[in-house]
Residue frames relative to the residue before (quaternion, step in Angstrom):
aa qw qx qy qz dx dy dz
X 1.0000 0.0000 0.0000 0.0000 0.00 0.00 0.00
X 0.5670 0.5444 -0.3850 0.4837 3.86 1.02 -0.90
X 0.7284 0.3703 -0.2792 0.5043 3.69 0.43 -1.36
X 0.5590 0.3710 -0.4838 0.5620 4.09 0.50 0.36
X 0.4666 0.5074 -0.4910 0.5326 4.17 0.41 -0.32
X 0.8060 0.4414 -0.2950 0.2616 2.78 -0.16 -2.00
X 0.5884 0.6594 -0.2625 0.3873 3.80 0.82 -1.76
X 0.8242 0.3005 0.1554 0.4541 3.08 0.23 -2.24
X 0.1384 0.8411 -0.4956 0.1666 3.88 1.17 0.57
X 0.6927 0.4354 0.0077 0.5749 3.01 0.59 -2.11
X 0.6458 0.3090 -0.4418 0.5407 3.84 0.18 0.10
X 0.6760 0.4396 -0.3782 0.4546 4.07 0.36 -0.59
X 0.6439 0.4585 -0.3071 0.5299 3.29 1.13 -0.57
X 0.5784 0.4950 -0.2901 0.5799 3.75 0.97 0.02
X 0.7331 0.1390 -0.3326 0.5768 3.72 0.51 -0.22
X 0.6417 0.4384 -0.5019 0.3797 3.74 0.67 0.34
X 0.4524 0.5437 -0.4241 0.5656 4.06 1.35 0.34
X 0.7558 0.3526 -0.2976 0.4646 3.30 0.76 -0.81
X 0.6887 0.4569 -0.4138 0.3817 3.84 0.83 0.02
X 0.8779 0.2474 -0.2855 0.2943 3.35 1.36 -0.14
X 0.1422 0.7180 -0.5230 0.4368 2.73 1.65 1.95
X 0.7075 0.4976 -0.1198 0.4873 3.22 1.03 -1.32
X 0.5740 0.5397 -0.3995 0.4686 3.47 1.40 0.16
X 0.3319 0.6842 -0.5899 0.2715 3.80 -0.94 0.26
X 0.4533 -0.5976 0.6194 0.2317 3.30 -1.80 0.33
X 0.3541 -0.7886 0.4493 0.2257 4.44 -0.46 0.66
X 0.2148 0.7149 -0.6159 0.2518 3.03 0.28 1.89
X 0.4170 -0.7757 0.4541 0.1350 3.76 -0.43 0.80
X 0.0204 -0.7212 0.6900 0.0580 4.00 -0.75 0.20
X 0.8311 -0.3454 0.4300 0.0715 2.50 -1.92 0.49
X 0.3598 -0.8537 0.3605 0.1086 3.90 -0.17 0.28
X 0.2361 0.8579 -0.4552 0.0318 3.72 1.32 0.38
X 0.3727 -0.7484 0.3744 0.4009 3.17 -1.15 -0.19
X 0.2602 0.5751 -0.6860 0.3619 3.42 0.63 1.21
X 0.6099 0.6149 -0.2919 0.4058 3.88 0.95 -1.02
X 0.6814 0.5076 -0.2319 0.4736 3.39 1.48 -1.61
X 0.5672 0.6300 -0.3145 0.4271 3.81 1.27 -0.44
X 0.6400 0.6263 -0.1614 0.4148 3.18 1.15 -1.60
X 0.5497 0.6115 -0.1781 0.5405 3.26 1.24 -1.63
X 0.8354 0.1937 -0.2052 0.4717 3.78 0.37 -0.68
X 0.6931 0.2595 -0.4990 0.4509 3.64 0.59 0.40
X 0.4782 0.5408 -0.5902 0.3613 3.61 0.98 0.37
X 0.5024 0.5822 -0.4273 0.4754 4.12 1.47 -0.65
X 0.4039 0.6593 -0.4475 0.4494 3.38 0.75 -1.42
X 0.9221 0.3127 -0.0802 0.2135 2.77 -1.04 -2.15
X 0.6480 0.3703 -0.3110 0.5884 3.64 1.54 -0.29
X 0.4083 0.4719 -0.6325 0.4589 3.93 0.60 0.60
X 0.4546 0.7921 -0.2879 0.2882 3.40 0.74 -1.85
X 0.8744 0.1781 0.0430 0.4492 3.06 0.21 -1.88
X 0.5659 0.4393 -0.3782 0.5863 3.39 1.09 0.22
X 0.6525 0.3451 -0.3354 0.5854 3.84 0.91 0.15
X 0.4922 0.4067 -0.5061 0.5798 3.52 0.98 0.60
X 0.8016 0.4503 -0.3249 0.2217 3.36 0.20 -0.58
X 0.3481 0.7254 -0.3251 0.4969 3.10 2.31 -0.22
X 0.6355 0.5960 -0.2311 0.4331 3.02 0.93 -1.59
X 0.6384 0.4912 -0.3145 0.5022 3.96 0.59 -1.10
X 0.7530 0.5294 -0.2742 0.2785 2.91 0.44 -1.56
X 0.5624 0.6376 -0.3272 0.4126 3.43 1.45 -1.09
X 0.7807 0.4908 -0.0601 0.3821 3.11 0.80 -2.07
X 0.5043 0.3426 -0.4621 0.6441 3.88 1.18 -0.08
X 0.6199 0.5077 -0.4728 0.3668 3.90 -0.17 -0.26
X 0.7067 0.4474 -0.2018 0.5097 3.69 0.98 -1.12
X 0.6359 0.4280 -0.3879 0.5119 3.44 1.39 -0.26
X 0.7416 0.3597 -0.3655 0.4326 3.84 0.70 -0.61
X 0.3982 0.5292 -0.5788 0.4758 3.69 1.27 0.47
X 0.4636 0.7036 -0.3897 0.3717 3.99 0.93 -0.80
X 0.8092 0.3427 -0.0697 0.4721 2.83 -0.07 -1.87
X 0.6264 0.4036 -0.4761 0.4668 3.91 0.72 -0.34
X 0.6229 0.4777 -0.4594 0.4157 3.79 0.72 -0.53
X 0.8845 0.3540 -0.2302 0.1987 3.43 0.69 -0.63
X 0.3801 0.7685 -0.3613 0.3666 2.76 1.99 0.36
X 0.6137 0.6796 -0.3211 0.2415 3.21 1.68 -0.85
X 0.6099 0.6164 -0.0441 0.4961 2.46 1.66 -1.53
X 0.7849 0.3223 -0.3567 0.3910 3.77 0.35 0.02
X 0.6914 -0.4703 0.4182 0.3548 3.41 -1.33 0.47
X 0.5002 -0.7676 0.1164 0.3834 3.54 -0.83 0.48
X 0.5544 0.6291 -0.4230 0.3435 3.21 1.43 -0.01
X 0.5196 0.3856 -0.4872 0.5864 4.05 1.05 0.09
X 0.3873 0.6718 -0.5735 0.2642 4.18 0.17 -0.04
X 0.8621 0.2703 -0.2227 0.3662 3.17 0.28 -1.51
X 0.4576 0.6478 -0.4937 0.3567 3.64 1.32 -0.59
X 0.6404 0.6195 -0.2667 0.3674 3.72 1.26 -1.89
X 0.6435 0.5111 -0.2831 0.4945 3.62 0.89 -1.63
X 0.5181 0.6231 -0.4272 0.4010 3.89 0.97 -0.92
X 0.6989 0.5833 -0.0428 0.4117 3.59 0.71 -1.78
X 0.6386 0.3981 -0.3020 0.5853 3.42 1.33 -0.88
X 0.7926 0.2934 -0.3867 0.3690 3.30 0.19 -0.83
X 0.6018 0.6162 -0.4558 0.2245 3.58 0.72 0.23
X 0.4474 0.6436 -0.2927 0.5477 2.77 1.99 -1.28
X 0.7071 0.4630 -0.3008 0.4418 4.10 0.55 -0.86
X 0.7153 0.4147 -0.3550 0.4363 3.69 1.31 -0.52
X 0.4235 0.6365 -0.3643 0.5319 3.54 1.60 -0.51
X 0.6431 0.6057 -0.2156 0.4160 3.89 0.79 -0.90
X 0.5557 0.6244 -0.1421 0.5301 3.31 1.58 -1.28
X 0.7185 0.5880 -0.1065 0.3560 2.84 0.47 -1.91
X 0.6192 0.6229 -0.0790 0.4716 3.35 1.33 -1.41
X 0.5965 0.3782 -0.1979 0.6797 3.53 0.96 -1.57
X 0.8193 0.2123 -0.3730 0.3802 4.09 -0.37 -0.04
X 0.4843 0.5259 -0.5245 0.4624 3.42 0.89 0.30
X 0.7042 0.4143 -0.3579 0.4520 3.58 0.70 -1.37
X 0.6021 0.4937 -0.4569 0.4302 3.60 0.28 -0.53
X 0.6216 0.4366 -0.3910 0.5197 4.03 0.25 -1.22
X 0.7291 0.4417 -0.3899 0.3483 3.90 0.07 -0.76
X 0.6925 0.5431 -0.2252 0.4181 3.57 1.31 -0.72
X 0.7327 0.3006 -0.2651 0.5501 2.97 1.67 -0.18
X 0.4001 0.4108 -0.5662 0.5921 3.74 1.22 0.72
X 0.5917 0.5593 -0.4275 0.3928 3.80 0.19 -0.06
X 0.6207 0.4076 -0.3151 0.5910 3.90 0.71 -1.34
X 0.6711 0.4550 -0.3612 0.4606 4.12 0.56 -0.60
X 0.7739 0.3504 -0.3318 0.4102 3.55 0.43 -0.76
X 0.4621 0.5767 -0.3146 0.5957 3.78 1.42 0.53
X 0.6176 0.4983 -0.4578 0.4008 3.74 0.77 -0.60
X 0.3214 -0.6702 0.5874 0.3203 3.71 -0.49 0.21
X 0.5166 0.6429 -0.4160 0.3830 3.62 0.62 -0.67
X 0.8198 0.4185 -0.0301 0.3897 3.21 1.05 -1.40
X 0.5571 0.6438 -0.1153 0.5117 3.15 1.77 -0.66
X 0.5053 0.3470 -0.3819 0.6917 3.79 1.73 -0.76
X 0.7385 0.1889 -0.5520 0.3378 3.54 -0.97 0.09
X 0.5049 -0.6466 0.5371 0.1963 3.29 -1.63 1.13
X 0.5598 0.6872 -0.3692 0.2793 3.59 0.97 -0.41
X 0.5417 0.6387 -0.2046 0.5067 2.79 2.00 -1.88
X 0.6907 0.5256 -0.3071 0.3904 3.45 0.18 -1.32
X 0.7029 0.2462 -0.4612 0.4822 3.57 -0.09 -1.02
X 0.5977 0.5317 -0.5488 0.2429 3.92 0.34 -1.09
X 0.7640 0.4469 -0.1362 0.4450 3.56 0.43 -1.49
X 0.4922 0.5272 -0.3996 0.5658 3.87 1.81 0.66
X 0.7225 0.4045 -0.3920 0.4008 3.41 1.21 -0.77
X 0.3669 0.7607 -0.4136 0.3401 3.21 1.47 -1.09
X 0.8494 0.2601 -0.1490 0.4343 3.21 -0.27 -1.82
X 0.5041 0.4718 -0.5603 0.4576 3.89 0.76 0.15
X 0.7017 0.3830 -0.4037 0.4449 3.57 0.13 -0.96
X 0.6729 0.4496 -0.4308 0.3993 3.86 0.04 -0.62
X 0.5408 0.5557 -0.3446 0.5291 3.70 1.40 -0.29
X 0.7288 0.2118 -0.3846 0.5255 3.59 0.44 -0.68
X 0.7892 0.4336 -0.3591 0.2453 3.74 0.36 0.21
X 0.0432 0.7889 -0.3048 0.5319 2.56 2.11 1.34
X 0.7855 0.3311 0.0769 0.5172 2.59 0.18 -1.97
X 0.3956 0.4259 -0.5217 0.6245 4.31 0.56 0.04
X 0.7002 0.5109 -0.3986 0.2997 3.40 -0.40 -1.90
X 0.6885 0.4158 -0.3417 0.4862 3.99 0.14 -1.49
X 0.7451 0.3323 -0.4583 0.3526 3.59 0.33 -1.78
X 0.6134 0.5444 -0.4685 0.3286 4.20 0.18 -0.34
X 0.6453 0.5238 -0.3960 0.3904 3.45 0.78 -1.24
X 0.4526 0.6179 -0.4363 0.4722 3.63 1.38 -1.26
X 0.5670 0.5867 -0.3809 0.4351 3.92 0.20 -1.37
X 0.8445 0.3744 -0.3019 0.2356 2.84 -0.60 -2.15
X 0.5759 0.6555 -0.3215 0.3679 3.38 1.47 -1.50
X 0.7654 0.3942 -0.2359 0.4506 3.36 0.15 -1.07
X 0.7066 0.5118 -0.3840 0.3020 3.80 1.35 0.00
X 0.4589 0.6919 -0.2409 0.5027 2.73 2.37 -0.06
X 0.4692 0.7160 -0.1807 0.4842 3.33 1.45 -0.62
X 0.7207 0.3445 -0.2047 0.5658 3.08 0.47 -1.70
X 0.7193 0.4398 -0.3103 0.4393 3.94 0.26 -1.47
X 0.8171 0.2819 -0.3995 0.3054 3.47 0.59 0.13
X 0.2788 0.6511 -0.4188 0.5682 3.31 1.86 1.12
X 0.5872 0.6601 -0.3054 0.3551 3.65 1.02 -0.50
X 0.7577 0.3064 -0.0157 0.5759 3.39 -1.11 -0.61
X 0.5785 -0.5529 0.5452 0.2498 3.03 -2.28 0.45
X 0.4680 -0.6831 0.4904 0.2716 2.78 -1.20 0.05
X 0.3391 -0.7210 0.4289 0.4258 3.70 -0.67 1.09
């Protein structure tokens, strides 16, 4: 059960965002256009973050090209630390592709008008996209980490 958590984290966390968007009670408001403003820098702010995640997604790819170049290249005890590093840099990648995907689809929802008159919906599918913002932001500050642990581990060891 741990190694299905572990695997499949970021996908359970992706259909739980998506169940409590889809929670709420069907009460309807009004449309103003202080609401109609909101509505577009909350799009804004989910392009935003779905072009950060491009960004991650790019930049863990360019790191596990790293670590595959240098795995050749080291002796075999720095291998497995390196192969460690790749596949994180490759789960950080994952991680990236189901965030952007969950944000693209709290986005098609926060556009439905249907969904947009009930106030319940709204704040849910406001917090949603706040939290998927600060894990945005985790995501970069780690990759920043991971990058600079890739750095260090490839300061290590001889060279074959």
């Amino acid at each position: 059960m741990r190694r299905v958590i572990q695997k499949h984290g970021w996908a359970l966390l992706a259909i739980v965002a998506t169940v409590l968007v889809f929670w709420g009670v069907a009460r309807t408001q009004p449309k103003g256009e202080q609401q109609m403003m909101t509505q577009h820098q909350h799009l804004k702010q989910m392009q935003e973050m779905m072009q950060r995640m491009s960004r991650v997604m790019e930049r863990t790819h360019q790191l596990s090209q790293t670590m595959t170049q240098r795995m050749e290249h080291k002796q075999t005890q720095m291998r497995e630390q390196h192969r460690m590093m790749q596949r994180m840099g490759e789960s950080m990648g994952t991680m990236a592709e189901h965030m952007k995907t969950t944000t693209e689809r709290l986005e098609q929802m926060m556009q439905d008008q249907m969904l947009t008159r009930n106030r319940e919906m709204n704040q849910d599918m406001e917090r949603v996209r706040e939290h998927m913002g600060e894990m945005g932001e985790n995501m970069e500050k780690m990759l920043q980490i991971m990058e600079r642990m890739t750095k260090r581990l490839g300061q290590l060891g001889p060279e074959k």
